[in-house]
C-alpha positions in Angstrom: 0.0 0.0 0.0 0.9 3.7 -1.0 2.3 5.8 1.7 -0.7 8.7 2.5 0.6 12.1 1.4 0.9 13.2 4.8 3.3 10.2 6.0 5.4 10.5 3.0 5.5 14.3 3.9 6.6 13.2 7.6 9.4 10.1 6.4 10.8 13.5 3.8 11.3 15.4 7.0 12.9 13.1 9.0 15.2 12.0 6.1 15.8 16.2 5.8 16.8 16.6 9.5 19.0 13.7 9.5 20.7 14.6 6.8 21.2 18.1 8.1 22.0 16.5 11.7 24.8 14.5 9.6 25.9 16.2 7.2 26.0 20.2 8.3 24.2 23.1 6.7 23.2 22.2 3.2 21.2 24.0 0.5 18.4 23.5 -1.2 20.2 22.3 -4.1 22.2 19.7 -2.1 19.0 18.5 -0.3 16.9 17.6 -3.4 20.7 15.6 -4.5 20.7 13.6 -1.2 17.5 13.0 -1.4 16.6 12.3 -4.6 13.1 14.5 -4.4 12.2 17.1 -6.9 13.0 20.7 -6.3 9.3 21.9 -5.4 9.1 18.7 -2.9 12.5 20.0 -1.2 11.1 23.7 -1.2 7.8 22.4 0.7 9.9 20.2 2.8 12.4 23.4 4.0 9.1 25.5 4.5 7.5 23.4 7.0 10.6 22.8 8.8 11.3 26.5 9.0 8.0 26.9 10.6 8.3 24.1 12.9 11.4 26.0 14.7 14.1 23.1 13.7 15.3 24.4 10.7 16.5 27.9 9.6 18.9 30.0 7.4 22.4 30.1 8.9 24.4 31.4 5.9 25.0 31.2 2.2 26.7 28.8 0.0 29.9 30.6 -2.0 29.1 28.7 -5.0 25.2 29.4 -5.7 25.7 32.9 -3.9 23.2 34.5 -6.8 20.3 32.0 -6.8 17.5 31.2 -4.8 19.1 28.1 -3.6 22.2 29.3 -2.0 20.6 29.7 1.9 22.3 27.2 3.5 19.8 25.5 5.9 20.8 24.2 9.6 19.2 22.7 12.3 18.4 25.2 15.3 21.3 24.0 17.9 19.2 26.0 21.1 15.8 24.2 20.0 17.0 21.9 22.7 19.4 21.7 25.1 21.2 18.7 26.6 23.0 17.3 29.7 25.4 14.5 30.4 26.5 13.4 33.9 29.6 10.8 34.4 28.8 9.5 38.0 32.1 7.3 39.3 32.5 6.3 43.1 34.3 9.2 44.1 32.9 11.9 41.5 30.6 13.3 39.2 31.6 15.3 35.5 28.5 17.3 33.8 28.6 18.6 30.3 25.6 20.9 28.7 25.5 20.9 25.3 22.9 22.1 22.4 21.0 19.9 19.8 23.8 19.3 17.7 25.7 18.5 20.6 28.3 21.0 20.7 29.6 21.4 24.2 28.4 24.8 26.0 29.6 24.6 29.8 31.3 21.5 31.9 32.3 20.9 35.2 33.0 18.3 37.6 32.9 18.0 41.2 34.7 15.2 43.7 33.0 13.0 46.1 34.7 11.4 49.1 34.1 8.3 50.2 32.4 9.0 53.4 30.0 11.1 51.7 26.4 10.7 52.8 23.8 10.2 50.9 21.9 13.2 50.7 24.6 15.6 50.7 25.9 13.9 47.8 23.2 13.8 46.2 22.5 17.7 46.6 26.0 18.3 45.1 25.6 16.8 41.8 22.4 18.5 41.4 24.0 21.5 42.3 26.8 21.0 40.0 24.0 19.9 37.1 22.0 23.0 37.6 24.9 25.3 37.8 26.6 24.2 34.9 22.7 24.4 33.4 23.2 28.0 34.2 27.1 28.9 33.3 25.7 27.7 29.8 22.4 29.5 29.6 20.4 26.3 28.4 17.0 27.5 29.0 15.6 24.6 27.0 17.2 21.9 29.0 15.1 18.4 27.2 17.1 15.7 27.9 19.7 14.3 30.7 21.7 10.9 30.6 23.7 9.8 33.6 26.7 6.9 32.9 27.2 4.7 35.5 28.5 2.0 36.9 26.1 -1.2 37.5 23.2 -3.0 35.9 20.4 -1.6 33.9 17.1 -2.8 34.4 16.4 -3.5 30.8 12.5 -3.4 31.8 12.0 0.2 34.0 15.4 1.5 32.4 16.3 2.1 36.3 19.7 1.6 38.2 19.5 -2.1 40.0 20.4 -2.1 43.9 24.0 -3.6 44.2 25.7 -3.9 47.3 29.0 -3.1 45.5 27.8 0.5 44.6 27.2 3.9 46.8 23.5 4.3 47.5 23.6 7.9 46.0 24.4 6.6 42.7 20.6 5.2 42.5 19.1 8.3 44.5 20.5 10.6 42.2 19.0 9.5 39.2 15.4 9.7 41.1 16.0 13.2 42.4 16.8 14.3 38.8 13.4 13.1 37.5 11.6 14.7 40.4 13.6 18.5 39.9 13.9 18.7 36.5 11.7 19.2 33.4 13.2 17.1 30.9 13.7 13.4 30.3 16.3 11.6 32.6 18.1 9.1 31.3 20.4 6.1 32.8 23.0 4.0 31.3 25.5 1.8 32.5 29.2 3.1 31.7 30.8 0.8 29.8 27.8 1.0 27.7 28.0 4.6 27.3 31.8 4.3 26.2 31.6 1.7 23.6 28.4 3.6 21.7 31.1 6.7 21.8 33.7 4.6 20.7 31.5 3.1 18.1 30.2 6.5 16.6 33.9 8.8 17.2 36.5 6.8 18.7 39.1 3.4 18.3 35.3 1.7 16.8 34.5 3.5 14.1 34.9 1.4 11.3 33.9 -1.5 12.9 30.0 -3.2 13.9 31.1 -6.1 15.8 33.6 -5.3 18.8 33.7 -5.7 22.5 35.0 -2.9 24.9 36.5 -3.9 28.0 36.6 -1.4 30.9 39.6 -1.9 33.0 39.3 0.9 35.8 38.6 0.8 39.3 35.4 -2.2 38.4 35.9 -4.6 35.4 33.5 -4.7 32.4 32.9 -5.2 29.5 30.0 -4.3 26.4 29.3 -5.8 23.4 28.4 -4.3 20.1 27.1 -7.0 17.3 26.1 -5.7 14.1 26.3 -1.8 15.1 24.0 -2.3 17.9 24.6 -2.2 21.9 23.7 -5.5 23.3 22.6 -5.6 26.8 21.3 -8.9 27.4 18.0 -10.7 29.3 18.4 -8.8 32.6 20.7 -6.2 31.3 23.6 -7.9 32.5 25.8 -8.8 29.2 29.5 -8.0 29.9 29.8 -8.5 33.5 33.0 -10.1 33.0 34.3 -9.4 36.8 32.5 -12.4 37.8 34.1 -14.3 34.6 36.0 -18.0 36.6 39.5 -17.4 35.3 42.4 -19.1 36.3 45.3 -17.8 38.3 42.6 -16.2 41.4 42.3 -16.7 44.5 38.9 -19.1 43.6 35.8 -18.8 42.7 33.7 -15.5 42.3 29.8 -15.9 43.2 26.6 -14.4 42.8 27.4 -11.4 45.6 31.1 -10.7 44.9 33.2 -11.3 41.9 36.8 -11.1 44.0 37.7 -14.8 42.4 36.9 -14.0 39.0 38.7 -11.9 36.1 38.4 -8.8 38.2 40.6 -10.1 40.6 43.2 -10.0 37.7 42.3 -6.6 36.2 40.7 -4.3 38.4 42.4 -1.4 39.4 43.6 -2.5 42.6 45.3 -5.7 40.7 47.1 -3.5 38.4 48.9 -1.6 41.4 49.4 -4.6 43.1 51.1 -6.2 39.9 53.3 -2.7 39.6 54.3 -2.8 42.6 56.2 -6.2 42.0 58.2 -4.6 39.4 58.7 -1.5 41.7 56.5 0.8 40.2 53.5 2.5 40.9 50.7 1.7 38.2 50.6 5.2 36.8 54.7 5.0 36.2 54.4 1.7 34.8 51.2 2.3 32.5 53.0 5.5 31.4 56.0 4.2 30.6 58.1 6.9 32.7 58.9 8.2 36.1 57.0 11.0 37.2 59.9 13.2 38.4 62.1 12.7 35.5 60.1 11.7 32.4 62.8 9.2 31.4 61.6 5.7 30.4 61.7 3.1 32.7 63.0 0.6 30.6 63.1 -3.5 31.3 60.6 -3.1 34.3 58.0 -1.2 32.4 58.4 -3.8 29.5 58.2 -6.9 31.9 55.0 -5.0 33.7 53.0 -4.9 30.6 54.2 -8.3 29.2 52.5 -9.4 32.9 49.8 -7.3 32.4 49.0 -8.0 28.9 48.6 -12.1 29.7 46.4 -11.3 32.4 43.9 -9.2 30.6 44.3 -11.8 27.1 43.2 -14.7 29.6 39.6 -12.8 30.0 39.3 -11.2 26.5 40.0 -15.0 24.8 36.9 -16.0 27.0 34.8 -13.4 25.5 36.1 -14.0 21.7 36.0 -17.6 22.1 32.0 -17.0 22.4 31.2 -14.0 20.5 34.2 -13.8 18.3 33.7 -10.1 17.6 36.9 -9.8 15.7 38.2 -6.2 17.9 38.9 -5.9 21.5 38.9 -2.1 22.3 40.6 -1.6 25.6 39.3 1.2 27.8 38.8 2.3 31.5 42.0 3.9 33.4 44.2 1.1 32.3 42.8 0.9 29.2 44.0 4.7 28.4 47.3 4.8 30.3 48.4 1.7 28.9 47.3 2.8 25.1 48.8 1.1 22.4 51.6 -0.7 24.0 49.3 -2.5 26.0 46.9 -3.0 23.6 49.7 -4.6 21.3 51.0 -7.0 23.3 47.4 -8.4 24.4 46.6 -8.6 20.8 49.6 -11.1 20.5 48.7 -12.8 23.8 45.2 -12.9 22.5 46.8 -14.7 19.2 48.4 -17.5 21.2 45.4 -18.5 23.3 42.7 -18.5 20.4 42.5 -19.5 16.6 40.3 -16.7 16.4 41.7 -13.7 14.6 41.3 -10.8 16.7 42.5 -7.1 16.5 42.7 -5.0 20.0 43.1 -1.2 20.1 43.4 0.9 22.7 40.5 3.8 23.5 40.8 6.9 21.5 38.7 8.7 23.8 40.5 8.2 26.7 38.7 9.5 30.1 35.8 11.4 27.9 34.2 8.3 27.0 31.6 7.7 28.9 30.2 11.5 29.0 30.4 11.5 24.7 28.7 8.5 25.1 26.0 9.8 27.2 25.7 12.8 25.9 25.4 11.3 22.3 22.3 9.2 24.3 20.6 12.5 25.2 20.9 14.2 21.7 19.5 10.7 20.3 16.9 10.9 22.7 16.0 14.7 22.1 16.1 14.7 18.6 13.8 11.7 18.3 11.3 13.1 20.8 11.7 16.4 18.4 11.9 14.5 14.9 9.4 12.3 15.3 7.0 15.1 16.7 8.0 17.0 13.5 7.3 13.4 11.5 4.3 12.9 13.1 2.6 16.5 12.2 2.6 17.7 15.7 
């Protein structure tokens, strides 16, 4: 069956503000090419979207400066405005962008350990609303928060875990109550491999698993372009992976036993330490007060390192065979492509199955691109589709 006028009008749109989204400002001329619709359909198609608010004239196009198609049509970045929070154990990062997703104002703010609940609660929404302020986002439509544990793949909510501070769950609650715009949670890892997916070490690929080596273990896993979270949301909780070379077994309340025992951030001093380094000297490859390489025991750290994290990443390829490892977290960063090298070849000798392992190209900024890449998604759809639907 035909589409109705007025649907195919709506798909036009969408296609229009995608293309815009993707591609920059474009004129009229260069949306009837992309598009392949004739030149009065692109005119009607610019029209409505200029009166809708989400489009509008930002310039003109050197090469058709004399016609009527050389306006160069945008998107409007302040139709919308958007937030991203990074929430770790022991701080929180905000960035405000606009539709487009250009940054407008960050900040960041630590939180000790013994912090209570409610007070730390009250200083991340501080540090959201100031930040809100600093970048005059008056039209503040989405928020995402990254962070670490399971997402209920049913309410999209934070699940209770023993392991993690009881503000982390609060917080996302208090946000929905206080603020006027969708609130968003995602697990970090998560977050990070949809950045590194759509900007970073990913790019070219659709099948890849990230593994987050920080402070927790993790890892997510991206089949066919898509983030795959599992039946209870739980996909990539490879702390609790039985690996050999731990202490025994991990269980269904603490993964100390399993593969996070190897490569959690606490292993990696430990393993440092051994060699007579600190982590961040080893990782780095030089001494903090002189800069000069550290030669033999930096080498013989990472060779250590490396075969630990290649005994958990052959476990994951072994089953998914994703064909790219991208490492990520703390370790993941500091070690760059060093490390990543020398687990690649590790990787080689315990599995027939060819796998290529990069290091992060995003570093420490993952997890708030990601997010805030989840909260223009999330904007933009609530806005397209309106747009698509006639509304």
């Amino acid at each position: 069956m035909a589409a109705s006028p007025s649907t195919a009008r709506a798909i036009n749109d969408r296609f229009a503000l995608r293309l815009l989204q993707d591609e920059g400002p474009l004129t009229a001329t260069q949306l009837k090419t992309l598009t392949g619709l004739s030149r009065p359909t692109v005119a009607d198609l610019v029209e409505r979207l200029q009166g809708s608010g989400l489009v509008h004239v930002v310039g003109e196009s050197g090469a058709e400066r004399r016609g009527p198609n050389a306006k160069l049509y945008g998107l409007v970045a302040d139709r919308a405005h958007l937030a991203a929070l990074d929430v770790r154990t022991r701080s929180v990062s905000v960035t405000v962008a606009d539709l487009l997703g250009t940054t407008l104002a960050e900040a960041s703010v630590p939180v000790g350990d013994d912090s209570d609940t409610g007070p730390a609660v009250e200083n991340a929404v501080a540090l959201l609303e100031r930040t809100v302020k600093e970048a005059g986002a008056d039209r503040l439509h989405s928020v995402a928060v990254g962070a670490p544990g399971l997402i209920d793949p049913a309410s999209g909510e934070l699940r209770d875990s023993s392991g993690l501070p009881a503000w982390h769950r609060r917080l996302v609650g208090v946000l929905q109550e206080r603020l006027p715009a969708h609130v968003l949670v995602e697990n970090e890892t998560n977050l990070a491999a949809v950045a590194e997916l759509r900007g970073g070490a990913a790019r070219d690929r659709e099948d890849f698993v990230l593994l987050w080596l920080g402070q927790g273990v993790g890892a997510a896993v991206v089949l066919g372009g898509r983030l795959r979270r599992g039946a209870s949301g739980g996909a990539g909780e490879i702390g609790f992976l039985p690996v050999p070379g731990t202490s025994g077994l991990p269980s269904a309340t603490g993964c100390d036993g399993g593969f996070h025992e190897l490569a959690c951030a606490a292993a990696v001093e430990s393993l440092a330490a051994t060699h007579g380094l600190t982590a961040a000297e080893a990782l780095a490859g030089v001494g903090p007060a002189t800069g000069a390489a550290l030669g033999s025991g930096h080498a013989a750290f990472l060779d250590a390192l490396a075969r630990r994290l290649a005994i958990g990443a052959a476990a994951v390829v072994s089953v998914l065979d994703p064909g790219c490892v991208v490492l990520a977290g703390e370790t993941g960063h500091q070690g760059g492509a060093p490390l990543a090298a020398r687990v690649e070849a590790e990787l080689a000798a315990l599995s027939p199955l060819r796998t290529e392992v990069r290091a992060t190209a995003l570093g420490g900024a993952a997890v708030l691109r990601g997010a805030l890449l989840l909260a223009r998604d999330t904007a933009q759809d609530a806005l397209f589709g309106a747009r698509a639907a006639g509304l």
